[in-house]
TORKOL-4160 file (C-alpha; in steps of 0.2 Angstrom, whole numbers, padded with zeros to 4 digits, m for minus):
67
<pt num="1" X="0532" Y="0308" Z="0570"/>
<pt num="2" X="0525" Y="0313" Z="0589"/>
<pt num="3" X="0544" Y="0320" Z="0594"/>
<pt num="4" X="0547" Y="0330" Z="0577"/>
<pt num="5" X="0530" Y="0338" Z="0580"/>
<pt num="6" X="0534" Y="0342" Z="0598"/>
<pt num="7" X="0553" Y="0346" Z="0593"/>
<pt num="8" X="0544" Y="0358" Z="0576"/>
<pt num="9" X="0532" Y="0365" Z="0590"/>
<pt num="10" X="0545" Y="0369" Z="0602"/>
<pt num="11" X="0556" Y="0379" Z="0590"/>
<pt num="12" X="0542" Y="0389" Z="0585"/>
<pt num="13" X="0538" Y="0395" Z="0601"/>
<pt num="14" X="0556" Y="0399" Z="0604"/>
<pt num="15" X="0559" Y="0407" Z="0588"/>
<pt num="16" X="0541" Y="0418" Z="0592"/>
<pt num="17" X="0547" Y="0421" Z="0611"/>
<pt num="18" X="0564" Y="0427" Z="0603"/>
<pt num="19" X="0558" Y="0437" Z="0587"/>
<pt num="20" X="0567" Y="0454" Z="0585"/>
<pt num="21" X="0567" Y="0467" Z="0571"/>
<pt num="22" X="0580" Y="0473" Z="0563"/>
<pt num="23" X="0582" Y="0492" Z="0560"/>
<pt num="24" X="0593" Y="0502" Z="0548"/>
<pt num="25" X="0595" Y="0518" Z="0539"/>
<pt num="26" X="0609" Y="0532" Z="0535"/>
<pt num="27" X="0614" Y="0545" Z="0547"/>
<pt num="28" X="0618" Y="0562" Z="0538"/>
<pt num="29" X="0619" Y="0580" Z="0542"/>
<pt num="30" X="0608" Y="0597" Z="0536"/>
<pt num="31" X="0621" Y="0594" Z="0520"/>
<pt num="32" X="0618" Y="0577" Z="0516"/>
<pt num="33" X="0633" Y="0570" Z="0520"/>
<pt num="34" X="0637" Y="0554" Z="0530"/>
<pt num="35" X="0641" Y="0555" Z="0546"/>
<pt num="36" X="0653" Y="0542" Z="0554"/>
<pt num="37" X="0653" Y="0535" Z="0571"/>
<pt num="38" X="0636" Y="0542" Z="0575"/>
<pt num="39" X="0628" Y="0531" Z="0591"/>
<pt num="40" X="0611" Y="0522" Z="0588"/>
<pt num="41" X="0604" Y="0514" Z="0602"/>
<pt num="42" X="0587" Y="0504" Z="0607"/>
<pt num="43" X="0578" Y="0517" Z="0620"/>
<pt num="44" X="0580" Y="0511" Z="0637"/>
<pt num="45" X="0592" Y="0496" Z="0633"/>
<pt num="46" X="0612" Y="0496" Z="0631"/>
<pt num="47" X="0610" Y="0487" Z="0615"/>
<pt num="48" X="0615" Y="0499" Z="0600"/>
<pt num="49" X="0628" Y="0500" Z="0585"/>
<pt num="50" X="0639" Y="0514" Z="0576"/>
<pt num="51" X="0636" Y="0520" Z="0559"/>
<pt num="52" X="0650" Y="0513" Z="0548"/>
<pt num="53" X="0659" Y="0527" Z="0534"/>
<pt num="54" X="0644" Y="0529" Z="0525"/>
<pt num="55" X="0634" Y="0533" Z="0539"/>
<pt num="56" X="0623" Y="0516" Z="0535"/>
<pt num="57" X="0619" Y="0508" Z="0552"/>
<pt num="58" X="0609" Y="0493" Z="0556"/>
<pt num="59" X="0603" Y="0486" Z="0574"/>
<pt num="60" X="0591" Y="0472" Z="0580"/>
<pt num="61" X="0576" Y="0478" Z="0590"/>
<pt num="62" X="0569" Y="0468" Z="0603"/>
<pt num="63" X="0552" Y="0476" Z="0601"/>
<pt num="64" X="0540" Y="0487" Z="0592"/>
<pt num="65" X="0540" Y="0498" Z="0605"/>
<pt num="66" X="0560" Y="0502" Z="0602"/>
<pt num="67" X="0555" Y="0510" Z="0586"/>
């Protein structure tokens, strides 16, 4: 019971340390029409993704801060 508390502890911490946020959305323009291939990225970070052919986009965060 001792190492499945300490293995249940462990991954709880890790899955806290590790926690990121998922953010999405639709990019259109002034007409309300997707756009495709727009860029989103995290501020100050490589990490990003490209909005697919209905401009719908979606991108895990690694903090509120990114938001």
């Amino acid at each position: 019971m001792r190492i499945f508390t300490t293995l249940f502890s462990f991954l709880l911490v890790a899955s806290l340390v590790t926690a990121q946020k998922t953010i999405s959305g639709k990019v259109t323009d002034s007409s309300n029409e997707a756009l495709i291939g727009v860029n989103i990225l995290e501020v100050g970070t490589s990490n990003g993704t490209v909005s697919d052919l209905e401009g719908n986009y979606r991108v895990n965060v690694s903090s509120d801060e990114a938001i």
